[in-house]
N, C-alpha and C positions, 0 to 999 in steps of 0.2 A: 325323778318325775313325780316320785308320790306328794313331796312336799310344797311343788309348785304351784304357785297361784295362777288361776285362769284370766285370762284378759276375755273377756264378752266382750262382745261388739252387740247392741240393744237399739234395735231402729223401730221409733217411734211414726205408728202407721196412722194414726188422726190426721183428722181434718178434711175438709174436701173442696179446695182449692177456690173460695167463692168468687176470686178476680180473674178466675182462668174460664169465666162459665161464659158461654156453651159448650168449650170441649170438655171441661172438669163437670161431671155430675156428682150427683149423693150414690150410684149404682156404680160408678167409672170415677172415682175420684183423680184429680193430677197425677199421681205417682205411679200410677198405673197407666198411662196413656204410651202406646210407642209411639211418641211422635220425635223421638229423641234417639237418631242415627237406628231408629229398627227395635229400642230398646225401652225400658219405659224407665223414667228415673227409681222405681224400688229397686228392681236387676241393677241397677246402675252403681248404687246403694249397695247393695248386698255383693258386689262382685269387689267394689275396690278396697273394702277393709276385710274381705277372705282370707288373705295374709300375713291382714295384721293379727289379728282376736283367732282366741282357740275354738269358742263359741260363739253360736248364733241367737239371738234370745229377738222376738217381735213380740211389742205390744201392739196388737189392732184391737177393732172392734170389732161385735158381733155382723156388723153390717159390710165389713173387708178383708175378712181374715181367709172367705174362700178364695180371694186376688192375689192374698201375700200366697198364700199353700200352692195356690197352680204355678205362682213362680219358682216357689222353693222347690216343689217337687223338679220340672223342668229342670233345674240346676243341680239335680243330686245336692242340697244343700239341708244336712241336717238343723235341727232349731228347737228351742224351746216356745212355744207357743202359750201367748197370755192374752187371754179374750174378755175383752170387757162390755159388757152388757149396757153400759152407758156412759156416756165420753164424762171425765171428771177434772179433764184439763191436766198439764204435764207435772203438777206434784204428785199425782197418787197414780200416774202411768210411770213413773219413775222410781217412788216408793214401791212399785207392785215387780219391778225389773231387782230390783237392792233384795228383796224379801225370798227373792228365787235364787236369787246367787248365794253362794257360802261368805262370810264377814271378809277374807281377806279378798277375794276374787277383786280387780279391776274392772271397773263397765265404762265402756266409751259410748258416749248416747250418743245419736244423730239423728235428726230427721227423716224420713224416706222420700222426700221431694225437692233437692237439692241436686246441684248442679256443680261438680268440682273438678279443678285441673290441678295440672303438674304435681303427679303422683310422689317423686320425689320431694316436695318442700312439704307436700303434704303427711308422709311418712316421716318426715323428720320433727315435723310439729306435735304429731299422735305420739310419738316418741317421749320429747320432749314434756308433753302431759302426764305418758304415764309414768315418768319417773319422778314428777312432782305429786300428781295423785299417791303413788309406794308411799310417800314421805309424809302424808297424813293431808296434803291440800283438797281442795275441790277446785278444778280448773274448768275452765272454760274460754272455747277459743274465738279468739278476735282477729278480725279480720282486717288487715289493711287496705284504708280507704282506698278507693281510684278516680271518685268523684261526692260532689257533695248527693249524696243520695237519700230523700225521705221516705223512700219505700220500708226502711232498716230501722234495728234500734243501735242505739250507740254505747259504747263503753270508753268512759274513762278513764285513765291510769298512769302510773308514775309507775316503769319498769315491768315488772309482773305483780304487780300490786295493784288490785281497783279501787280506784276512787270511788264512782259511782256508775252507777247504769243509768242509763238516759231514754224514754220512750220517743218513738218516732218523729223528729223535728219537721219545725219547717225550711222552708227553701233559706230562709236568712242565717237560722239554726246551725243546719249543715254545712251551712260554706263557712260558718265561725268557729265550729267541730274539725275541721275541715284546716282552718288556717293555722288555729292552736297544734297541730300535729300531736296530738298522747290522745288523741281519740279513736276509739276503732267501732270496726261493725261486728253487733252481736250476732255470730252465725246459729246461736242455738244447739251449740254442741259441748258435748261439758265429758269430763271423765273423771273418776274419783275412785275411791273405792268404796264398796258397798256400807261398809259396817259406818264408812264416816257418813256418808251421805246421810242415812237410817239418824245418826247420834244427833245432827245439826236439824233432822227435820222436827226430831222428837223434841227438840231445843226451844224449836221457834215458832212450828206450827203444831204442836201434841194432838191436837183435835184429827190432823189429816193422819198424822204418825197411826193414832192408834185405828182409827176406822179402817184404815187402808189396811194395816196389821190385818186387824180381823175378817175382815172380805176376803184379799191371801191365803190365809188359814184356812176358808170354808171351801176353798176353789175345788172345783173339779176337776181334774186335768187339765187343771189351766183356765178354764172356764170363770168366769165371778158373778158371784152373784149378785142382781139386778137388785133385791129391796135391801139388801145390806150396802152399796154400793150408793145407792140413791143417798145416803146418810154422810156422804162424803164431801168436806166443801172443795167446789169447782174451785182451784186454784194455779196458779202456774207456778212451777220450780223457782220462777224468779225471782217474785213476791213474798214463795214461804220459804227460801233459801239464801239465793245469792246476793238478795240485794242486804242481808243481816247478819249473814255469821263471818267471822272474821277469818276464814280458812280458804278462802276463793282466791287463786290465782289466775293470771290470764296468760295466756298462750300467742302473743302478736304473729299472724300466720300470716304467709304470702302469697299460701296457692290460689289460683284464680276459683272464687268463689260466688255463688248467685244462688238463691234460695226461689227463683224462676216465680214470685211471687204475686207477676201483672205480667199483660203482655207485650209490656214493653221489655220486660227481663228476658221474656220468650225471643224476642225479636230480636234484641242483642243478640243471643248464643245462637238462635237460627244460623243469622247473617256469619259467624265463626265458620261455620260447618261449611258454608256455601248455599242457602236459603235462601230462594230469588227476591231480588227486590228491584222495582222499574226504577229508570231516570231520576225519578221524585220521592223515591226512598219508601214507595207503598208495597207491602208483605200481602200474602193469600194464604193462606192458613187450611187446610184441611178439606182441597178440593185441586184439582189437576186443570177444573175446565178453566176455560181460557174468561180472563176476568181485567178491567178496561177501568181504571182508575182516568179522569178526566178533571181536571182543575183541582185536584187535592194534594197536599202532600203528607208523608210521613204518618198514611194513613193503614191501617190494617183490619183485614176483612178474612171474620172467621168464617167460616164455613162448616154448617153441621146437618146433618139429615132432617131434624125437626127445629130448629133456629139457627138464625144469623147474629152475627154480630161486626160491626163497622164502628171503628174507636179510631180519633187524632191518638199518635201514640203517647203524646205527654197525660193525655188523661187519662192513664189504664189504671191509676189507684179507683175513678169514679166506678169501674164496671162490678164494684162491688152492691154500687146501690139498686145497678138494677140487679143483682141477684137476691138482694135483703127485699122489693118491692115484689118480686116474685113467690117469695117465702110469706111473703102477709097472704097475697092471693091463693097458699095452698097449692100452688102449678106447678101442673106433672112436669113439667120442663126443666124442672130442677132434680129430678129423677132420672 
C-alpha cells in the first residue's frame, strides 16, 4: 500500500451557469441547484466517481466553496480543499489541483455540473484513461455524438489519437462533424498524471507554469492568494495544453453524457426522469402552480421568486445575452 499511487478525482467548481439564469445565480450557481431528482449536480458529481478515486480534491472559489463544504460535509466526504481568490480559468485551477498532488498520483478532472449515465461504460472508460494516463499520456474524454449539437466543442481523431480540437460549430458544421464519424464531443474531462501535466504546461505555457507555482506555494490551507494570483494569465487547459503537446490521448466514451449547459439540455434530461411536458411539448420549470401555455410550442417557462424567464427551446444558447446585458446593468438579479 505504501508504494501505491493515489487516483484523485479533482472537480472543478467554476463558473456560474450564465444560460441556465434565472435558476443559475452568481450566490446559487447550476451545480448546486436540487433540481436534479432531490440532488444537485456537484452531489451528483461527487458521488459517482466515490469508487473510483482514493481521494477527493475541489477547486472552488472564494465565492462557492461554503456550497461545495455544506455538501461535502452532508456526505461524510473527506477532501482536499483549494480556494481561489479569483477565477484564472482551467490552466492554473488545474496546475493548482497537479501542485497538490505527489508527481506520480493520477488526477481524473471533471467538471461539477455535468450530467452522466450508465455507470458501467462509464467506469470502463475512467479505466481505460487511467491506464493510458500510468503510461505517460494526457487523455481526455470524448464523447460519442447522438446528434449534430452546437452547444459542444468537437474533437477530432484517428483511433486514440487527436487530430484537432474544434471550437463550437455551426448547425452546417456539426452535421459535417457528424457525417465524417471520427468526430466526438469534448466533455471537458481529462485524467493524467500530475508530474506530466505540470512537465507539458511548463513546456508550452511557462508564464502560467511558474505563477501558478508560486501562488501554490504561498497558499494558506489551501487558500490563494488574491495579488499573486491576479498575475496569472486567464487561460483554459485547452489552449495552454491539449491543443499542443503531443501526449493527449482520447478516450471515445459511450455513457450517456450532457454538460446541462442551456435549457434545452435541461429539458432533454428533465423529460428522461418524467418532467411534465403538455401536448405541445411546453416544460414549467420551478414552480408547481398550474400554468396554461396557449398557441406555443416547445416552449419553456422558468420560474423564479424575483425573475421569469419564457424561451422557444431552440434558442436557449440566446439566454446568455440577456444575462451578459444584465451584467452591463450591475443587476442584483444576477446575484
Amino acid at each position: 500500500m505504501e508504494n501505491k499511487k493515489s487516483i484523485i478525482h479533482v472537480i472543478l467548481t467554476g463558473g456560474v451557469g450564465s444560460r441556465l439564469w434565472p435558476l443559475s445565480r452568481k450566490s446559487q450557481p447550476k451545480q448546486y441547484l436540487d433540481i436534479f431528482d432531490g440532488k444537485s449536480l456537484f452531489e451528483m458529481t461527487v458521488d459517482r466517481n466515490r469508487n473510483i478515486a482514493d481521494k477527493v480534491m475541489v477547486v472552488g472559489n472564494i465565492d462557492n466553496c461554503h456550497l461545495s463544504r455544506k455538501i461535502l460535509e452532508k456526505t461524510n466526504t473527506e477532501y482536499i480543499d483549494i480556494i481561489e481568490s479569483t477565477p484564472r480559468n482551467t490552466a492554473a485551477a488545474i496546475a493548482f489541483a497537479a501542485f497538490a498532488a505527489d508527481p506520480d498520483d493520477i488526477l481524473i478532472v471533471t467538471p461539477s455540473d455535468h450530467i452522466i449515465g450508465d455507470m458501467a461504460e462509464y467506469e470502463t472508460a475512467i479505466q481505460e484513461a487511467v491506464e493510458k494516463a500510468t503510461q505517460g499520456s494526457i487523455v481526455t474524454f470524448g464523447i460519442v455524438p447522438t446528434k449534430p449539437e452546437t452547444g459542444y466543442g468537437y474533437i477530432e481523431r484517428k483511433g486514440d489519437d487527436v487530430i484537432s480540437f474544434r471550437e463550437k460549430p455551426n448547425k452546417v458544421s456539426a452535421r459535417d462533424f457528424i457525417a465524417k464519424g471520427n468526430f466526438l464531443w469534448n466533455s471537458g474531462m481529462f485524467c493524467f498524471k500530475a508530474s506530466v501535466l505540470l512537465e507539458e504546461l511548463k513546456a508550452f505555457h511557462p508564464e502560467v507554469y511558474e505563477k501558478s507555482k508560486l501562488v501554490w506555494e504561498s497558499n494558506t490551507n489551501g487558500n490563494l492568494d488574491l495579488a499573486l494570483s491576479m498575475d496569472i494569465p486567464s487561460i483554459s487547459i485547452d489552449y495552454a495544453v491539449m491543443e499542443r503537446s503531443k501526449k493527449i490521448k482520447v478516450v471515445s466514451s459511450k455513457f450517456a453524457w450532457s454538460d446541462l449547459g442551456s435549457f434545452e439540455s435541461v429539458y432533454d434530461y428533465l423529460v428522461t426522469i418524467g418532467h411534465v411536458v403538455d401536448e405541445n411539448g411546453n416544460m414549467v420549470i420551478g414552480t408547481t402552480n398550474y400554468t396554461a401555455f396557449i398557441g406555443v410550442k416547445d416552449t419553456i417557462f422558468v420560474y423564479t421568486p424575483t425573475a421569469n424567464l419564457i424561451l422557444k427551446k431552440e434558442f436557449s444558447q440566446d439566454v446568455k445575452s440577456v444575462y451578459s446585458a444584465l451584467e452591463r446593468e450591475n443587476s442584483d438579479l444576477l446575484n
